[in-house]
Backbone bond lengths (Angstrom), bond angles and torsions (degrees), N, CA, C in turn:
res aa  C-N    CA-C-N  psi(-1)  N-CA   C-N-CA  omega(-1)  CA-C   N-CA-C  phi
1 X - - - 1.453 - - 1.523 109.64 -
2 X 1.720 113.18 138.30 1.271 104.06 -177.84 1.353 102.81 -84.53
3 X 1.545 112.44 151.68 1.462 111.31 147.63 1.489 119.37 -105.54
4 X 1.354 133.40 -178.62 1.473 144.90 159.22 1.380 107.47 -129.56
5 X 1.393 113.77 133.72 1.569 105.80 172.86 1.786 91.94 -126.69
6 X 1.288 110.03 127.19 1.392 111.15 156.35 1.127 143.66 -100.54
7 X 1.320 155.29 153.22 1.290 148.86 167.38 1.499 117.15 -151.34
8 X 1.616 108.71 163.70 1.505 86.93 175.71 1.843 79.59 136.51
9 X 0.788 116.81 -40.75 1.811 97.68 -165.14 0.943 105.71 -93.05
10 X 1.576 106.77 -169.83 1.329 137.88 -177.45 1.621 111.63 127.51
11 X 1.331 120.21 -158.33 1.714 133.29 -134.59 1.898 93.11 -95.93
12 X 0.831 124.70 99.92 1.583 135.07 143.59 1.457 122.92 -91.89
13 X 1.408 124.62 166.90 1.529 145.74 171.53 1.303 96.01 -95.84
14 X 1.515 107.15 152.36 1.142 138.98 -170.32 2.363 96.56 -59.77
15 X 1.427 96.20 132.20 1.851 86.38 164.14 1.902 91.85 94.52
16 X 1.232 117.56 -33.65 1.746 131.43 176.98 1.789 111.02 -45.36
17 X 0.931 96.55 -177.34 1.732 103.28 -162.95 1.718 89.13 -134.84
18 X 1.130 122.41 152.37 1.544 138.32 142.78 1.474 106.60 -139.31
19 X 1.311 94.17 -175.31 1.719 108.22 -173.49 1.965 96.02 -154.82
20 X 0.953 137.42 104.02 1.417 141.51 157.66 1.757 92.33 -89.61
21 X 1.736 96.20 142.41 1.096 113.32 163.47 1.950 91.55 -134.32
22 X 1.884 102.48 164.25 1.105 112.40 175.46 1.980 106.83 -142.92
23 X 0.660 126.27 160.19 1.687 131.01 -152.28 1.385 98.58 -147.11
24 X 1.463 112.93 117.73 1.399 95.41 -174.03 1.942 99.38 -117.75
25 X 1.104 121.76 126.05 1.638 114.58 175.96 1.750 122.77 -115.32
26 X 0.926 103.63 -177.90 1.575 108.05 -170.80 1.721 114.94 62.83
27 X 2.269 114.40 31.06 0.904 68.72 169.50 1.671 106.85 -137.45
28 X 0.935 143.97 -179.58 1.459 135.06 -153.13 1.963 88.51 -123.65
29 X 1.001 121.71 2.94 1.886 116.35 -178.80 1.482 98.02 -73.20
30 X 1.039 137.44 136.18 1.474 141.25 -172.45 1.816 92.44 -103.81
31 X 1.755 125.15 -46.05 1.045 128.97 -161.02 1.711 100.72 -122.09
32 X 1.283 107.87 118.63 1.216 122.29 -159.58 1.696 119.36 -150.28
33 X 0.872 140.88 -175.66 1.735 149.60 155.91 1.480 111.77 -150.94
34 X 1.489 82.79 132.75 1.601 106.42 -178.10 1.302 104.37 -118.53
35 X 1.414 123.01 142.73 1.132 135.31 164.57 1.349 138.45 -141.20
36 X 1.279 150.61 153.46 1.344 136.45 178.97 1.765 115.30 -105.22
37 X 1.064 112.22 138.01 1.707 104.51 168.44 1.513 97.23 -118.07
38 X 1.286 97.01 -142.60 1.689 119.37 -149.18 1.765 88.23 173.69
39 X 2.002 79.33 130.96 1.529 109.19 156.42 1.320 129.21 -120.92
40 X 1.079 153.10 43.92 1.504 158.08 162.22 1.719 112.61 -3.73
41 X 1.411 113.07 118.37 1.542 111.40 -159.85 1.557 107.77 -55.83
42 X 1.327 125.37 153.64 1.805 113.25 -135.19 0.823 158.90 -87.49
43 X 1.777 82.48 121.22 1.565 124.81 148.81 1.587 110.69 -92.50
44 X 1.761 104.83 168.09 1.230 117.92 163.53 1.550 112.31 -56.83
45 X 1.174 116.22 172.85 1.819 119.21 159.34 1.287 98.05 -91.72
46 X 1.052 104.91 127.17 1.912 127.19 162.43 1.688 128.72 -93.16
47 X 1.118 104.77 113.94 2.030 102.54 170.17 1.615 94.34 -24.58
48 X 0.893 124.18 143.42 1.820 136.90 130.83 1.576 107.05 -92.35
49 X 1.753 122.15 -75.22 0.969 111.21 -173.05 1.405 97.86 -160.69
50 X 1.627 102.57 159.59 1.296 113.94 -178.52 1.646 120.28 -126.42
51 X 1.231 126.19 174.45 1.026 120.67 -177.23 1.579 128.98 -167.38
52 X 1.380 135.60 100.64 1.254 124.98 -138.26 1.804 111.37 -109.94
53 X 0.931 117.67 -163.76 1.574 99.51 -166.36 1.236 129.46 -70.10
54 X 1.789 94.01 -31.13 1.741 92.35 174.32 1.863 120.07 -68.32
55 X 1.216 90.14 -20.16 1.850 96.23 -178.69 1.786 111.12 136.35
56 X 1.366 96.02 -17.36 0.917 99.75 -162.59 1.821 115.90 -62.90
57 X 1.019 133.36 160.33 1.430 112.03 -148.29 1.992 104.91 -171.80
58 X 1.386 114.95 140.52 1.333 121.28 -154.82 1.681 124.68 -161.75
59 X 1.409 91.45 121.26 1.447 85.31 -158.45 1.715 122.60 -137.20
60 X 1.290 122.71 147.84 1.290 126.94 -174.93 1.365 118.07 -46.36
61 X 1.667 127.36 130.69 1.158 142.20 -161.40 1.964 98.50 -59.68
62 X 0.910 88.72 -38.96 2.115 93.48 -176.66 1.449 93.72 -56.17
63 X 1.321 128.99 -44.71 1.702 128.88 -160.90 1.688 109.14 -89.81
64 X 1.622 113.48 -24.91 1.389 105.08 -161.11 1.378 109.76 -61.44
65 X 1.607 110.78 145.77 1.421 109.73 -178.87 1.644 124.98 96.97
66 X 1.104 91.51 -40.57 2.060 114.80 176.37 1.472 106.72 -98.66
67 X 1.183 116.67 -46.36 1.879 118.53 -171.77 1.834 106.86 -103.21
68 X 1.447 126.49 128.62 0.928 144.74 136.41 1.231 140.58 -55.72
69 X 1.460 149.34 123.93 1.224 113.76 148.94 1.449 103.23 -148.13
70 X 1.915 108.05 164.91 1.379 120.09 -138.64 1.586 86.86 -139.83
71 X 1.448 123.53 143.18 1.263 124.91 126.26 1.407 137.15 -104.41
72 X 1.135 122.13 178.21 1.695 131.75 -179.79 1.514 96.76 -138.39
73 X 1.349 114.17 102.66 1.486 109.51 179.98 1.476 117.09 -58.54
74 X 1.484 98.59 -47.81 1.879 107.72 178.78 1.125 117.43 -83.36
75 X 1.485 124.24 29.64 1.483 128.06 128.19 1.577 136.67 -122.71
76 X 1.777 102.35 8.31 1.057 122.09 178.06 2.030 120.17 56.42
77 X 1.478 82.10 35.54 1.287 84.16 -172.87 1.766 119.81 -123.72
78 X 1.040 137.15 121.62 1.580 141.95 152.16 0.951 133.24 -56.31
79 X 1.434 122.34 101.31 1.454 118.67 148.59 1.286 154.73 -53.18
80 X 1.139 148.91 134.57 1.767 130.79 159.29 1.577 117.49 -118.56
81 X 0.805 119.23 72.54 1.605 123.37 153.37 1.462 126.40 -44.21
82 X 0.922 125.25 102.93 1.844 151.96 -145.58 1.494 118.98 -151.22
83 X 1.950 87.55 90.20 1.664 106.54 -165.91 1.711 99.96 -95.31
84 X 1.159 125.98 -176.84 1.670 154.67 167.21 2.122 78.28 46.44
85 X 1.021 133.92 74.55 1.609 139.11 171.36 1.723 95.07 -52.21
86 X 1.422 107.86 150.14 1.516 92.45 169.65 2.058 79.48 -152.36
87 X 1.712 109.02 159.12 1.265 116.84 -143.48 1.702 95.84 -63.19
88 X 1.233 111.94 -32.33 1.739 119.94 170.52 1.640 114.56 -39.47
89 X 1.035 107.56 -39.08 1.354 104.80 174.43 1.125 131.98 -91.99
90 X 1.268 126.31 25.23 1.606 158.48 131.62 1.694 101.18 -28.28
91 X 1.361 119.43 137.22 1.127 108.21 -178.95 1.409 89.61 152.48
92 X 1.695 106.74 155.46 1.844 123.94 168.93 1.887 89.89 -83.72
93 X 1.699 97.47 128.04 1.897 87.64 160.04 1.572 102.17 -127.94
94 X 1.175 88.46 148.00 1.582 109.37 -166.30 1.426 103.50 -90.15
95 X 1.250 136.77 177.68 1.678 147.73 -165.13 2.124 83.61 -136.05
96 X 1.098 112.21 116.26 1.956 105.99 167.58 1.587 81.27 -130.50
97 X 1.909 85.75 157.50 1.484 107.68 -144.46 2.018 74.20 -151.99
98 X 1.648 107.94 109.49 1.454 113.45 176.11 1.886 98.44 -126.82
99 X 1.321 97.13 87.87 1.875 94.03 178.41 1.616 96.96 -64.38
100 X 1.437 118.89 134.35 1.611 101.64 145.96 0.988 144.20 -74.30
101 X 1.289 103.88 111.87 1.778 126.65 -168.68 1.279 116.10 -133.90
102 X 1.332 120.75 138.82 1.637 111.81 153.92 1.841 114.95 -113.10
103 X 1.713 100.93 138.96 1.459 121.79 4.76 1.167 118.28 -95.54
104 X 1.299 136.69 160.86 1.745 140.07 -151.73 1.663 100.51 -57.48
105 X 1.513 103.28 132.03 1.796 104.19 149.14 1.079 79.29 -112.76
106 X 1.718 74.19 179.05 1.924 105.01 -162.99 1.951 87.44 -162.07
107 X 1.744 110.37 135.65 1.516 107.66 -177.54 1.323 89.72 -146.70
108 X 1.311 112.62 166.47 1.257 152.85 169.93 1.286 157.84 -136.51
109 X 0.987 111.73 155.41 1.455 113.68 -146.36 2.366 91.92 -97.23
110 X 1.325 81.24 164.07 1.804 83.96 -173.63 1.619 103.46 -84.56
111 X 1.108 121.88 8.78 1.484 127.68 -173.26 1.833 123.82 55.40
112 X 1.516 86.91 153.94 1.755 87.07 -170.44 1.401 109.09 -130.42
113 X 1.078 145.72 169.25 1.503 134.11 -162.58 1.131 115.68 -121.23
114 X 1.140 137.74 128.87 1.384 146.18 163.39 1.564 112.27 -83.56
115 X 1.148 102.85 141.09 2.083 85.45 170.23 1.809 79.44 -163.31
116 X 1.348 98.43 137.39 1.870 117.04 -175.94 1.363 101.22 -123.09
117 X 0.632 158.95 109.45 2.054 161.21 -179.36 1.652 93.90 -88.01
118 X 0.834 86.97 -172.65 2.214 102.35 -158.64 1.740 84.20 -127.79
């Protein structure tokens, strides 16, 4: 069973920096995509960004430019580095974990919180 563990958030000022990372274990998929979203109290959850094994990596027009994100294959882990914060980007973001497989799983992370004040 996969897990995701995230960490990394919490309460910044507007223009602030964070860094969430998420770690995913138990899982044997070598070729996979990871990505992070965001839920904003309600709204839907939205992609932020994704990122697949080769590096290759893709991200929502609201984030481009401001949000990063990185893997480390040989720790199975994702980053998001998320510079100039602005209060919109407040929101629970989740860690999703899509090994390629058939037929598709799909896992998740217990979510971690961002919150940016003005």
């Amino acid at each position: 069973q996969v897990q995701l563990v995230e960490s990394g958030g919490g309460l910044v000022q507007a223009g602030g920096s964070l860094r969430l990372s998420c770690a995913a274990s138990g899982s044997s998929f070598s070729r996979n995509v990871m990505a992070w979203y965001r839920q904003a109290p309600g709204k839907q959850r939205k992609l932020v960004a994704s990122i697949i094994t080769s590096g290759t990596s893709a991200y929502a027009d609201s984030v481009k430019g401001r949000f990063t994100i990185s893997r480390d294959n040989a720790k199975n882990t994702i980053y998001l580095q998320m510079n100039s914060l602005k209060p919109e980007d407040t929101a629970v973001y989740y860690c999703n974990f899509v090994p390629i497989t058939i037929p598709r799983q799909e896992y998740w992370g217990q979510g971690t919180q961002v919150t940016v004040s003005s």
